[in-house]
N, C-alpha and C positions, 0 to 999 in steps of 0.2 A: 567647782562644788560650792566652795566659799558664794559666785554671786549667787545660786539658788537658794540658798540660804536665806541670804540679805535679800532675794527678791520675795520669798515666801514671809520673812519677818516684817517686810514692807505692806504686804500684802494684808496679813492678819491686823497692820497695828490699825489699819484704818475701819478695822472691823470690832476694835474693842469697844466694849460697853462704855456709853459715858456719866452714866450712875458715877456720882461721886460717894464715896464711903456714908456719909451724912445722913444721905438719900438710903442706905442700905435696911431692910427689914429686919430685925432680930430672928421672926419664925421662918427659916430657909425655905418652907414650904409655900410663903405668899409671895415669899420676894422671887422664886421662881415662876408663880402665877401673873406678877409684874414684869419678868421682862417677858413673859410670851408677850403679854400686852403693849408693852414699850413697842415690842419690835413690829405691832401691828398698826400701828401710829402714827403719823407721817406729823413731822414737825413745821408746826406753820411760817416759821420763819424762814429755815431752809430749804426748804418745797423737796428735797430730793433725800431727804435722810429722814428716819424716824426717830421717834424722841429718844430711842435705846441709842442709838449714833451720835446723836445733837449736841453740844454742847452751849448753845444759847439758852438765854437766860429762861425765856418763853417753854422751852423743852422741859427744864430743870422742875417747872412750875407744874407740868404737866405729868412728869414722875411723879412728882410728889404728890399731883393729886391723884394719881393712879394707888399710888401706895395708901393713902386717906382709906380711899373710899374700900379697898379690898380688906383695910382693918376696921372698918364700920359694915363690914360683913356683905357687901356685895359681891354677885358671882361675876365672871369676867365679860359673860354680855349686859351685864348693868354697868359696869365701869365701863366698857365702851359705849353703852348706849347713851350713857351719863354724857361722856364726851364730847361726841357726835350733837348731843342734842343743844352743848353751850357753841360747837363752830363750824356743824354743817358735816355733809359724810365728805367732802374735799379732805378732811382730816384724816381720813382710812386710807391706809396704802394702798387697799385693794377695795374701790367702789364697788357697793351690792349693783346688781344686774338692775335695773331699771330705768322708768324714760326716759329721765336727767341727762344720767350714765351709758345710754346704750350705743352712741356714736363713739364713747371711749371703748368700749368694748367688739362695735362690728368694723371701725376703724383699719385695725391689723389686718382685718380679714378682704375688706373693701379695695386696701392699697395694695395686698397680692395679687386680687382677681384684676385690679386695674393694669397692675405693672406685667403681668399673665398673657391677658391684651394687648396692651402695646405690643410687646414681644412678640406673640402670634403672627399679628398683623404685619410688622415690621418686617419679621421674617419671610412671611407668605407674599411680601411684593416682590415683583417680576424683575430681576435680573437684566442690567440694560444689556443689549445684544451687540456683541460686536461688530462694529460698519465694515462691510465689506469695501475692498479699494475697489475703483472705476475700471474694468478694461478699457483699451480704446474703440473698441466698436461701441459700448455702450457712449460714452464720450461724443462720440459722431453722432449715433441717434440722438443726446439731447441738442447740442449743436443744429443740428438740423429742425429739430420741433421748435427749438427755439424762434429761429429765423424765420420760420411758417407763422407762428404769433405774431412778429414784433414784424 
């Protein structure tokens, strides 16, 4: 019981927020409109966490300017658009559907129907057959054809 525990508290710690107190909003109402936003935000440094996760400095830069800009009255698709527009939608955790982004998006779908195929196919080849042994008459008949050639 104890390791479920320690594995669920391991689990959660890497899921805390990395808002440091500093970075916090007084109106609880924006700074929860902040981390929806944090968490839709893929941090440039660590390609694999969003800046609510992040703890590099770049992140830190990027809360805060999250929090700026939602206290200078923007809604939350202008502080994301804001965003996007200083470092490109690579910055969105989740790329909008378009040309750029459409092999990241039919990708998943490409290497099922590929790996779908292979499998098909692999399975659908023929089964080698087992060789029958020689009797000895048949044995004599090649003997014989043989010697008729040669």
């Amino acid at each position: 019981m104890k390791a479920v525990a320690l594995f669920l508290m391991l689990l959660f710690l890497g899921v805390a927020n990395a808002a440091e107190p500093d970075e916090l909003l007084d109106d609880p109402v924006l700074e929860a409109r902040a981390e929806k936003i944090d968490a839709q935000l893929r941090c440039v440094v660590c390609q694999s966490q969003s800046i609510a996760e992040s703890n590099a400095p770049l992140a830190k830069d990027l809360r805060l300017l999250v929090r700026e800009r939602l206290v200078a009255g923007d809604t939350n698709k202008e502080v994301i658009a804001y965003v996007v527009e200083r470092y490109g939608d690579y910055v969105l955790l989740k790329p909008p559907v378009q040309g750029n982004t459409l092999f990241l998006w039919a990708f998943p779908a490409l290497a099922l129907a590929a790996g779908g195929a292979g499998a098909f196919f692999f399975l659908r080849r023929p089964k080698p057959v087992a060789a029958t042994p020689i009797n000895d008459e048949d044995e004599q008949e090649i003997d014989r054809l043989l010697e008729e050639r040669g």
